[in-house]
N, C-alpha and C positions, 0 to 999 in steps of 0.2 A: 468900495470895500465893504460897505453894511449891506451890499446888498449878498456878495460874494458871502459874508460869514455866515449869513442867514441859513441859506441855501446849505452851505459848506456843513454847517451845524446840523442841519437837517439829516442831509445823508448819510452823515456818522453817527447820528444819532436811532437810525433807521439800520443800518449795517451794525451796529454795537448790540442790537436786539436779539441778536440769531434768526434762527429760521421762524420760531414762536413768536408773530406780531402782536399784541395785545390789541382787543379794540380803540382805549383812549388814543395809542397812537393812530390807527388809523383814521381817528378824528381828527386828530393832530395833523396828519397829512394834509387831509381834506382841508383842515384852514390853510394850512403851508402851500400847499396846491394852488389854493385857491386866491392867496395873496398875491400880489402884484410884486414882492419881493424876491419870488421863487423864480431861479431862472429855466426855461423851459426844456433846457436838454436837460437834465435832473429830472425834474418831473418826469419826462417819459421815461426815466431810467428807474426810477422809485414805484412807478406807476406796473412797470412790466414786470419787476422785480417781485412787488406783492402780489400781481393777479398768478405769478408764477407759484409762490408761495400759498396762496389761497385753494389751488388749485391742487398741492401736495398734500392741503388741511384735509382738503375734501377728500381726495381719493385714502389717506389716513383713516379719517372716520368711518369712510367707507368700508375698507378692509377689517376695521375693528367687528361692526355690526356682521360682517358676514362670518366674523369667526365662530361666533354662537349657534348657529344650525349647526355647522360642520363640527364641533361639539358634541351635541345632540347623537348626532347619527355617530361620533365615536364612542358613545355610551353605549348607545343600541347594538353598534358593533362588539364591542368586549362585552358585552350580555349575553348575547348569540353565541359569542365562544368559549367562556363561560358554561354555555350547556352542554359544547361540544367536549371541552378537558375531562368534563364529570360523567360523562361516555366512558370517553378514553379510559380513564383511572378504574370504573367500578364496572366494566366488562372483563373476564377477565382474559378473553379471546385478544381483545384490542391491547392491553395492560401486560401482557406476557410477550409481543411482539416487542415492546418496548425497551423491560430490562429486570432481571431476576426477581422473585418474589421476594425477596430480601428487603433488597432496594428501593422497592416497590413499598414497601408497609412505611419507609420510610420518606419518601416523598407523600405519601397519603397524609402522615403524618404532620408533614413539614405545610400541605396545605390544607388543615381541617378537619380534616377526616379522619374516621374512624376504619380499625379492622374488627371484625370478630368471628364466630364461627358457627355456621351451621349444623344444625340434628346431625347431617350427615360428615362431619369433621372436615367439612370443605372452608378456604378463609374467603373470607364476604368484604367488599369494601363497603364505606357509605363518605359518598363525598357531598355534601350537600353544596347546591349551584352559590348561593350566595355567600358561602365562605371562598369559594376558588373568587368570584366578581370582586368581591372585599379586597382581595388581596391584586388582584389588575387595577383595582381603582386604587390602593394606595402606592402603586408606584407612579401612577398616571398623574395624579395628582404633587409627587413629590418632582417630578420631570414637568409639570406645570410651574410650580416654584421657582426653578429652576430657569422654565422660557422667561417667569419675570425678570428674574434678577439681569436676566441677558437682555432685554428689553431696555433696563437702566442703565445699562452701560452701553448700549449702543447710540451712538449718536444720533439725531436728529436729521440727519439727511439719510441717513440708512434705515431707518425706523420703520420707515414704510415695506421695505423690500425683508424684512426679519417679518411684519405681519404677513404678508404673501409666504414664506415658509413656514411659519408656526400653520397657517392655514392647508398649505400642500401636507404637511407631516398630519393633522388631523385628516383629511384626507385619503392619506396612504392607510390610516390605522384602521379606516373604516375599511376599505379596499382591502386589504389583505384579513382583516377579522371575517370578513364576508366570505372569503376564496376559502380561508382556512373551515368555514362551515360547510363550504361545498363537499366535502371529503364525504358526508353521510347520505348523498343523494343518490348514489347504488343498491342502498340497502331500505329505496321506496319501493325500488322495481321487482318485479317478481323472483325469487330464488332462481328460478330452471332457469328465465332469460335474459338474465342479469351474473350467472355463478363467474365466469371469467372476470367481471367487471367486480364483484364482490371482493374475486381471490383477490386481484391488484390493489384493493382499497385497502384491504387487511394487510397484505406484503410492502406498500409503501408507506403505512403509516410512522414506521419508526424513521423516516426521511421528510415526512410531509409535515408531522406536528414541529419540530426541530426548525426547518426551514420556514416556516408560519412566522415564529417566535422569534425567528432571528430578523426577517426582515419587521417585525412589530418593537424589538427592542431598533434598531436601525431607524426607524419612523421617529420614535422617541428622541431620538440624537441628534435628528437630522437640523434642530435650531441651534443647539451647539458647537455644530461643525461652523454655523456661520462666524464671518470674521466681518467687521466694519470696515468699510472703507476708512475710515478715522484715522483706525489703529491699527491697520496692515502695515506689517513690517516692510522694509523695501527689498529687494529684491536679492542683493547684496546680504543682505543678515536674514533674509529668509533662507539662502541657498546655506550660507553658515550653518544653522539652525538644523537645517534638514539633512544634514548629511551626518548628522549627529546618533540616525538611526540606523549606522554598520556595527556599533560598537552593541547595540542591542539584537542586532540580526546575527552576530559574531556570537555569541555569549547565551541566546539563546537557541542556536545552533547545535553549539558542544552541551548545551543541557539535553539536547533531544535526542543526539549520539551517544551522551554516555546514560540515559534512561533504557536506552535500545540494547545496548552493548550489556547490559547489567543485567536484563530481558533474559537475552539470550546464553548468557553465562550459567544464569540459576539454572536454566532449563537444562542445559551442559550437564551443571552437577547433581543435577536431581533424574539424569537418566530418564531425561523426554525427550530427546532427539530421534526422531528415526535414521535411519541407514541409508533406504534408503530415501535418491531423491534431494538426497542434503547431504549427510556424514560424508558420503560416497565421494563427492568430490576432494575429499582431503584427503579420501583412499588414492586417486587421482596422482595427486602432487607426490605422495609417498614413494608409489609404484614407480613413478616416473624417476625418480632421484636415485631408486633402487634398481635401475637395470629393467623391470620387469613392465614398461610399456604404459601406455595413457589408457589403463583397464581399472577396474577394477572389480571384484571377483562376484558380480553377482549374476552376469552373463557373461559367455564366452566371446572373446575376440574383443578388441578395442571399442574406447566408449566412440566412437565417430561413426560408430552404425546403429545407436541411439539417435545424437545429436552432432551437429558440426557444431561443439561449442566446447571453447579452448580458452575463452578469455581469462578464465582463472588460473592458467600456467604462467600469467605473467605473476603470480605471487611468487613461484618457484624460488627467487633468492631470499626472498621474507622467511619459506618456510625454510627453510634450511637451518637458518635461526630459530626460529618457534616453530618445530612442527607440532602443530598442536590445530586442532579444529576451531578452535577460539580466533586465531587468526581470521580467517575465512569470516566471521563472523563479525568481527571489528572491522575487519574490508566493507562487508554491507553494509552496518552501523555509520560507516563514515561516508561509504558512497549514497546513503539516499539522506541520510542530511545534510550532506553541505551541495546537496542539490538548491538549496536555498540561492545560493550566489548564483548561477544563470539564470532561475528565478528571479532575482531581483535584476540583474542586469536585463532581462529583457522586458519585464515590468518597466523598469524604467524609462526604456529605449519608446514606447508604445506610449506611456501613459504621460510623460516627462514632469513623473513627479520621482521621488527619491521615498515621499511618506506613501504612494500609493504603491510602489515597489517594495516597501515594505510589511506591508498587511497582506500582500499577494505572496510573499515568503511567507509569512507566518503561518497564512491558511495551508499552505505545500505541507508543512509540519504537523497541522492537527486533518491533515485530509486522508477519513479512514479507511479508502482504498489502496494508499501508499502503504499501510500498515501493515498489511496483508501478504504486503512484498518483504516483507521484515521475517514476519512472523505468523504462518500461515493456520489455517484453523485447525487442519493437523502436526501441530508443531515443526513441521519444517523450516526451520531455520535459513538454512542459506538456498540458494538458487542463481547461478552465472546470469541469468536473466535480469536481474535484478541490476545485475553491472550496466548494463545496456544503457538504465534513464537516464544517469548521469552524462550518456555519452550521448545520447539523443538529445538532451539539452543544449549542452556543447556544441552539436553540430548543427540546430537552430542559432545559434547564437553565433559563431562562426560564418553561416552561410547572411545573415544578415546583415553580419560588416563586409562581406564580400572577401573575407579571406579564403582563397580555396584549398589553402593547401590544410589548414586545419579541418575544415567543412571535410575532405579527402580520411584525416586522418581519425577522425574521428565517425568517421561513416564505417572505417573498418574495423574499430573498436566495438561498435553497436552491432555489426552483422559476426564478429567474433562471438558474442555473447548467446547465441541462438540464430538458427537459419531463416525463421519464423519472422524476425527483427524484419526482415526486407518486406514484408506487407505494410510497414509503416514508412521505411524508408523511401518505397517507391512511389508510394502518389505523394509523400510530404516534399522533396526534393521535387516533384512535376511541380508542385503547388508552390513551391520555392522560383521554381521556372517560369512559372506563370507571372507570379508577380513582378521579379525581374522586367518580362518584357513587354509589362504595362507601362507608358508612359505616366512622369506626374507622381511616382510613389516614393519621393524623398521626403516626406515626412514620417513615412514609415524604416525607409533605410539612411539613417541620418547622415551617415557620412558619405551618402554615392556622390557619383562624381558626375558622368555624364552618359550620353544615350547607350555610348559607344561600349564603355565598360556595365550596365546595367545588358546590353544583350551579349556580352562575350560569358558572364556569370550564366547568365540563361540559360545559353548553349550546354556548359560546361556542369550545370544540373539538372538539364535534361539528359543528357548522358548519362552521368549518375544514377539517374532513374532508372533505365532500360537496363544497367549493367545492374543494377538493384535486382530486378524482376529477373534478368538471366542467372546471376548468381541464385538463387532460390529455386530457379528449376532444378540447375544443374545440382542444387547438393538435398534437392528430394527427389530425384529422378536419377540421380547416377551414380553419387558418393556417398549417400548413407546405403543404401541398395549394395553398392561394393563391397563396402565394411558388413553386410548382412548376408553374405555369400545370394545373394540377389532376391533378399527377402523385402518386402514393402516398410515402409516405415511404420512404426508401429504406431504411434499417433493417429495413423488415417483411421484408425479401428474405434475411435474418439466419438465419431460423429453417428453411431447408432446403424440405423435401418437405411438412410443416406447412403452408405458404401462402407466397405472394408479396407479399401485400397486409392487410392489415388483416382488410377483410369475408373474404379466403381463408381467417386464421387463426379468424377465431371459426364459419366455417362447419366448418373442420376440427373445430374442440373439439366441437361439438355433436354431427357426423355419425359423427365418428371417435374416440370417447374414450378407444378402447384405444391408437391410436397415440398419443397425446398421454402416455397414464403412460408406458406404455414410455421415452419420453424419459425422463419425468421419474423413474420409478425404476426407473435404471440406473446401473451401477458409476461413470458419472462422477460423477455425481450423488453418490453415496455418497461417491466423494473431496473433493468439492467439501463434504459435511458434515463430514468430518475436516478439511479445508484451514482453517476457520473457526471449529472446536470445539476439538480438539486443541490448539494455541497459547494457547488460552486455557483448559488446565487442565479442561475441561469445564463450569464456573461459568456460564454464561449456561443453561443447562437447569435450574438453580436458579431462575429466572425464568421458565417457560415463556409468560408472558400478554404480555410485552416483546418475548422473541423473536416471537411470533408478529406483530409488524410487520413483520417481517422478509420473510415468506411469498410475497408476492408477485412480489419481487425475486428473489428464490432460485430462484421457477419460471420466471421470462423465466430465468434463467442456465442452470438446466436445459434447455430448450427451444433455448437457444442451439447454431446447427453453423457458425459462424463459421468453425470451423478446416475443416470439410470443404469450403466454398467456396474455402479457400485452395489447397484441397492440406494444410495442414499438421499436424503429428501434435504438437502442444500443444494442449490445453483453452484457451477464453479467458479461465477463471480461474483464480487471480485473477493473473495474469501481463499484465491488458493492464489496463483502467479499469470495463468491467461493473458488478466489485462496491462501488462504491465508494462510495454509499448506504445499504449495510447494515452499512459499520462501526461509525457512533456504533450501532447498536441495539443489535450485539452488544456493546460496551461497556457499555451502559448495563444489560443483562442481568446481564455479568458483576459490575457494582457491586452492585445487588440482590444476586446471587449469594453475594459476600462476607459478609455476615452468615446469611443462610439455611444457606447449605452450610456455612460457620465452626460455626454452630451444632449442624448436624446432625452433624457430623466428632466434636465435641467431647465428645456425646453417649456415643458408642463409649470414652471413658476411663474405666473406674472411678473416681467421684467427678470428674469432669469438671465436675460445677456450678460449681465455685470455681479453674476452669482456666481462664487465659488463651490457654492455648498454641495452642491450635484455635480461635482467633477469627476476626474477619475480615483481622488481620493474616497471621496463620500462611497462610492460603487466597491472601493476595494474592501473598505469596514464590511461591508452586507456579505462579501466572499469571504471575510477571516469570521464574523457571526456564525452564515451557515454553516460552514467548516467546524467550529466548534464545535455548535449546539448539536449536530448530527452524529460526530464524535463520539459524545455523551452515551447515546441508542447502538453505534455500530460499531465504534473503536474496541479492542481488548488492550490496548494501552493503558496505563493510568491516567488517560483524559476520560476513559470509555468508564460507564455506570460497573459492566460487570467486573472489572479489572478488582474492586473493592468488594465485590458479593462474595458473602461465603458460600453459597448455592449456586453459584457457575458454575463448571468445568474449566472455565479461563481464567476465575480468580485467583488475586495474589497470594493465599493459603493455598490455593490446590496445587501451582504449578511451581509460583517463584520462591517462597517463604510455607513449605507447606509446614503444615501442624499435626499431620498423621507420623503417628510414631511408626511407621511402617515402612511407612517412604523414607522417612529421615535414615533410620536403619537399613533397606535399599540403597538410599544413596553411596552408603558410606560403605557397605559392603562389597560395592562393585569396583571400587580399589583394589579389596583385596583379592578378588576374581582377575584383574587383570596380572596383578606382580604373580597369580599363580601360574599363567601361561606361560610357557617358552615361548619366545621372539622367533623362534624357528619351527615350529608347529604351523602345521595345518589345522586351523579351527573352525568350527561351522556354530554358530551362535544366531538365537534367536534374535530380534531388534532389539534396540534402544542396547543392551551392554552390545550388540554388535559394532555399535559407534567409537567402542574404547579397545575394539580388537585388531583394527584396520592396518595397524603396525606388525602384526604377524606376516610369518612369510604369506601364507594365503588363507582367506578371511573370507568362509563361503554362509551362505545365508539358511540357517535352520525355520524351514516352514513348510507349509501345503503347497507353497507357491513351485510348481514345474520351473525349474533350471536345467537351461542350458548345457552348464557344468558337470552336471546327472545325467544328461540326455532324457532331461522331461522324465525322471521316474523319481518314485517318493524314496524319502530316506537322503541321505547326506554323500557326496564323491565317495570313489575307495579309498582316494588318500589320507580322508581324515582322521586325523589323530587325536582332538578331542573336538568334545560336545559341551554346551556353555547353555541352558535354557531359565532364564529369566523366568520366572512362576511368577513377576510382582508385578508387570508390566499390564496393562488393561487388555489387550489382545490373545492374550497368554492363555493357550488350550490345556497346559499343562502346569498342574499344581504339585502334583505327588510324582514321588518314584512310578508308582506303580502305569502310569499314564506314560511313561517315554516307550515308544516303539520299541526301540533297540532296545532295551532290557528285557521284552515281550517277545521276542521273533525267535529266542530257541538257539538260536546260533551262538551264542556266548562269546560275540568279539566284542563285547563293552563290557567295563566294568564300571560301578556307579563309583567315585571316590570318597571317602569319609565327611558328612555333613561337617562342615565347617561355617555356615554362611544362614544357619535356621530357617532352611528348607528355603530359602529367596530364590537362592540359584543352587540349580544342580549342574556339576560339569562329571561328564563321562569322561573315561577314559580308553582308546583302544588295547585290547589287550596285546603285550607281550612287541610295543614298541619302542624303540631309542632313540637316542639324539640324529642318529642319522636312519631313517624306515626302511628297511626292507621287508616287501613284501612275501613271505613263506607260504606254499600251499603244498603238505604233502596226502598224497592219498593213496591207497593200495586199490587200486582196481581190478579185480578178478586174478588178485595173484601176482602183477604188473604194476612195478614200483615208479611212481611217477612224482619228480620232483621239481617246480616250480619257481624262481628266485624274479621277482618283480622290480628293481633297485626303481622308486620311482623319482629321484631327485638326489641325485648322488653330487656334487659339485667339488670338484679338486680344493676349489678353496676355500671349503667349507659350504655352512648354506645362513642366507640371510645374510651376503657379505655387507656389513656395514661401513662406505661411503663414507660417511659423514664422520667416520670416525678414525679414519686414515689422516694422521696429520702428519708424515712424512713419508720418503720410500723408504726406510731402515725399520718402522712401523710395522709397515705396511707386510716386509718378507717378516719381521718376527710376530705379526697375524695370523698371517697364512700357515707357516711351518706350528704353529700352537693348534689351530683348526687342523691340520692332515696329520699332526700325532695322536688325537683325540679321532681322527677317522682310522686311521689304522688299528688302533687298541678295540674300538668299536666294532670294527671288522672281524678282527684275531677273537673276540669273543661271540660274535658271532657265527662264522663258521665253527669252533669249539662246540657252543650250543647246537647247532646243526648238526656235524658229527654224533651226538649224543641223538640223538633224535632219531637218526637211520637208524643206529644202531641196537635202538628200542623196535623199531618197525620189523626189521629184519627177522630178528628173534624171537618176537612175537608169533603165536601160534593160529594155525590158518581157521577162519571161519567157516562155519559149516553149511550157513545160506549163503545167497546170491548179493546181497547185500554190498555195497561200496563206504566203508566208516571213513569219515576225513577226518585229517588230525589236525584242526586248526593252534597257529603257535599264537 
């Protein structure tokens, strides 16, 4: 029994010590050991236990000493970038790409730096390098603090494996400070044979610096994300824990819906909406509800020889309720933010985390090529294309539980929205198919079942596919061409020197295949892959067989010279609508992405098998970082730099909250332009108040632009009855009276009506019309009385029948018979006037030249 407690005492005395042996104990051992008391299975237990321990001391020390170089070289690294910021800021070629001059004296400010002003009243930055270093070193230093404090609370079996990450984050910082210095190495090489490589360095920069910084603060973090084995929650109160992040994904969802919603409101009431392109479609719903067809009046014939795109007649009962353009607009406001929830469902489903499905919604939210689809650089507001992501998500998310009949129903939702839709939906559905009929990919479809149903799926979206890519011929090849009395779609005229037409462009690809890459690989191009990579961390290239639905889409955008038809020197993306089919893909990439890349990243830590830190968590933070911080440079959001300049054109003074007493006055005057129209007039108005006239019986477009409706000649239809032009709007060729055509031309069928509005808008008026027009042309020709009666919209019961305001049939005849007594009286005075008119002609004495005078009424 003395010899048993000896021993006994030994090894709880040895196990009571922690992992930290002291040396006297293992002198202590060494007698115990050594004594003829100690029994021998002990000793080898005690023996293995230390050298095991001794062994964690050593590779401990180990990792300490190596953390000091790598140190070193993170100093050297934010030194190097450091000289690169102070480029950035005091160029002011490089400093102008980033974010208005405003803004700009203000971040110079915020690190260092001075402005002032040259002989030539140009503003000078001076950022001197060791004030920008000062200020990377004291956050470096306060996130060193920081590793401490996390060092003392992590236990002593995990101690080791926290040194090997505090080492990889020193690492990364050097690594990316290094990358982020590459950006200047274009501008060693010669001007002439380097200029494409220059342009890109200048055009990516407001993408490159942002992304640098995001993955450098991410570096920073990366000791924090770790958790000790010690103190890991279990499993059970982890998943509690974690699911705690709907209620913040919910709530900051409706923040980013009604930020958007409010957006687009001001813009409403401050008369920056255009016509067309946007307004237009709630001329659409109107027309439709009114008898008068899915048109509306800026081309003739129906809108389906534009677009097959009808998804926005499903609002039709909404608008009935609110017809109001606002509607339409809270439809998109709420369709691309609560795209968040497939978002996070399918984050989740890939990464199987619930917090890395989280950060992968929030970046959707601050990702500032979604915005674009909001709210476009020329204030276009809505676009039916925009309805599509939500559905394109859906039908990911659908087709990966292997529900088909959603996957179905939502495929026709997405090809509703645009006919264009089907270049995404056809290789993404093969690529859906593909997957399917790989064996072994139930970790990616969680709930499959067996071989059987994984290839019945297959089948049933390979089909899909093909019916994808035939629907698309058939309605650019047959249906909009019908609806175009067998005119090409106008779109094809999009793509430049390429073709005009359909059959132009695939004879170019075939005849001409060098011109066609050259489009496609050139420097825009290369931006337009940063524009869509970058933001999101690079993680969708984790994916390569997802992305690749993507391809097709990406080449029309390549291809696209939209802006050189304009004149204008913006790309068309993703600043206008293009891309706006390949977002869920790149989403869904970058989901996939999150455990692949988490996994690969993780790899790179010494003893990283038993690390969470590089999951698909950790990978999600660097996608909501870049997202951010790019934001910042690109977004016109209130996350975006210019949203708060007073020298944007996008700032919240110029558009939402303006402060020009002109506009304010504008705004408010185009109320009263509207209650002066009659609901039953033919009006022809210039944009933006053209947005508030779309409720008239017909609502045509005053501009240089050839219509349809004209048959391609200037000046406004015959029927119209007034003239509405906007002098306050930016586009606006006409300021004064004296600049309107129609009061120039000599004919004297306008009159100008009395300034009511101080000179903002002028409305004309035709002369000598009434509630119901008839058109009069009398003229005496060589003696030869020739009289004229045009009725161009006579309607029995009445005109502009109001629908929506029939609430019963007893109504409805005491309507009708109120409108045909009001036609008749209209008539009876008409003809009267008439009569009097011949009867002036008649008696009139004959002219003595050859001469024909008309009498216009």
């Amino acid at each position: 029994m003395a010899e048993m407690s000896n021993s006994e005492a030994c090894r709880w005395s040895l196990a009571g010590a922690g992992f930290f042996i002291p040396d006297w104990l293992g002198e202590h051992f060494d007698f115990c050991s050594s004594s003829e008391h100690v029994d021998p299975p002990y000793q080898r237990e005690v023996s293995s236990f230390l050298g095991q321990q001794s062994g964690e001391m050593a590779a401990l020390k180990s990792a300490k000493q190596k953390v000091l170089p790598d140190a070193f070289l993170a100093i050297a690294g934010l030194c190097c970038l450091s000289v690169s910021v102070s480029g950035w800021m005091t160029t002011p070629e490089f400093s102008s790409q980033l974010w208005p001059g405003d803004i700009h004296q203000e971040v110079i400010a915020a690190l260092g730096g001075t402005i002032s002003t040259d002989a030539v009243g140009k503003m000078r930055s001076d950022l001197p390098i060791l004030s920008v270093l000062s200020r990377l070193m004291l956050v470096s230093v306060v996130c060193a603090f920081g590793w401490a404090i996390r060092l003392r609370q992590t236990g002593s079996g995990d101690r080791l494996v926290l040194w090997n990450v505090i080492r990889h984050s020193l690492r990364r910082i050097v690594l990316f400070a290094f990358v982020g210095v590459t950006w200047w190495l274009p501008f060693f090489f010669n001007a002439e044979a380097a200029g494409s490589v220059r342009i890109f360095a200048v055009g990516v920069l407001p993408l490159w610096a942002p992304f640098i910084f995001a993955c450098l603060i991410d570096s920073l973090l990366l000791p924090f994300r770790h958790r000790s084995r010690e103190i890991r929650p279990t499993s059970a109160g982890s998943a509690g824990r974690l699911s705690g992040v709907r209620i913040p994904l919910l709530l900051l969802t409706l923040a980013w819906t009604g930020v958007s919603f409010w957006m687009n409101k001001c813009l409403y009431e401050q008369l920056f909406i255009p016509h067309g392109d946007s307004a237009m479609y709630e001329e659409h719903l109107w027309n439709v509800w009114h008898g008068k067809g899915f048109r509306s009046y800026l081309d003739q014939g129906l809108f389906l020889g534009e677009h097959i795109q009808v998804i926005h007649l499903l609002l039709l009962p909404l608008h009935i309720l609110w017809p109001s353009h606002l509607l339409l607009e809270l439809t998109e406001s709420v369709a691309l933010g609560f795209c968040t929830v497939p978002v996070f469902l399918i984050g989740r489903r890939h990464s199987g985390s619930e917090k890395a499905a989280f950060w992968l919604a929030m970046a959707w939210l601050l990702f500032f090529p979604m915005h674009y689809l909001d709210i476009a650089i020329d204030q276009k507001t809505f676009r039916p294309i925009a309805l599509a992501v939500p559905a394109l998500f859906w039908m990911i998310e659908f087709a990966e539980r292997r529900s088909v009949r959603g996957t179905i129903i939502f495929l026709i939702l997405a090809l509703s929205a645009k006919e264009d839709v089907a270049l995404i939906t056809c290789p993404l559905l093969m690529v859906l198919a593909v997957l399917e009929f790989r064996q072994g990919r139930s970790a990616v479809f969680s709930d499959a079942s067996d071989t059987s149903t994984k290839a019945s799926c297959g089948k049933v979206f390979a089909v899909l596919s093909v019916l994808s890519l035939a629907y698309l011929m058939i309605a650019v090849l047959i249906l909009i061409p019908a609806f175009r009395s067998g005119g090409d779609v106008h779109y094809s005229q999009y793509f430049g020197d390429l073709g005009r037409s359909p059959g132009e462009l695939l004879k170019t690809a075939f005849t001409d295949p060098a011109r066609v890459l050259a489009h496609v690989l050139s420097v825009r191009t290369a931006l337009y892959v940063c524009v869509f990579l970058l933001p999101l961390g690079l993680t969708p290239l984790f994916s390569p067989l997802r992305l690749l639905s993507a391809v097709f889409t990406f080449v029309m955008l390549a291809l696209l010279q939209l802006n050189v038809a304009d004149g204008g020197d913006l790309p068309p993306v993703p600043y206008h609508h293009f891309h706006a089919p390949m977002l869920p893909v790149l989403f869904w990439a970058a989901s996939v992405g999150l455990r692949s890349g988490g996994d690969a990243l993780r790899r790179m830590i010494p003893q990283g098998k038993a690390l969470e830190t590089e999951s698909s968590t950790g990978l999600s933070t660097l996608i909501f970082l870049s997202c951010a911080l790019t934001a910042v440079t690109g977004s016109a959001m209130p996350c975006g730099a210019s949203f708060w300049s007073d020298e944007s054109p996008f700032g919240v003074h110029s558009l939402y909250i303006p402060t020009d007493v002109q506009q304010q006055e504008r705004s408010r005057l185009a109320q009263k332009v509207v209650a002066m129209i009659p609901k039953s007039a033919h009006v022809a108005s210039t944009d933006f108040i053209h947005t508030r006239l779309t409720h008239c019986e017909r609502s045509y477009d005053y501009s240089d632009y050839p219509r349809a409706v004209n048959n391609y000649k200037p000046g406004v239809p015959p029927d119209t009855d007034y003239i509405v032009i906007d002098t306050g709007h930016r586009y606006s060729k006409i300021r004064t009276p004296s600049e309107v055509p129609e009061l120039n031309d000599g004919s004297g069928s306008w009159e100008l009506l009395p300034d009511q509005f101080n000179g903002v808008f002028l409305v004309l008026k035709r002369r000598g019309i009434w509630s119901v027009p008839c058109r009069l042309t009398v003229a005496d020709c060589g003696g030869v009385l020739q009289a004229t009666v045009s009725l161009n919209r006579v309607n029995i019961f009445g005109l502009s029948c109001p629908w929506t305001g029939m609430r019963s049939v007893v109504g409805t005849f005491r309507w009708a018979g109120r409108r045909l007594c009001v036609l008749f009286r209209k008539l009876f005075v008409l003809l009267k006037d008439f009569a009097s008119r011949i009867k002036k002609v008649v008696t009139k004495p004959a002219f003595r030249d050859d001469r024909t005078p008309s009498l216009p009424l």
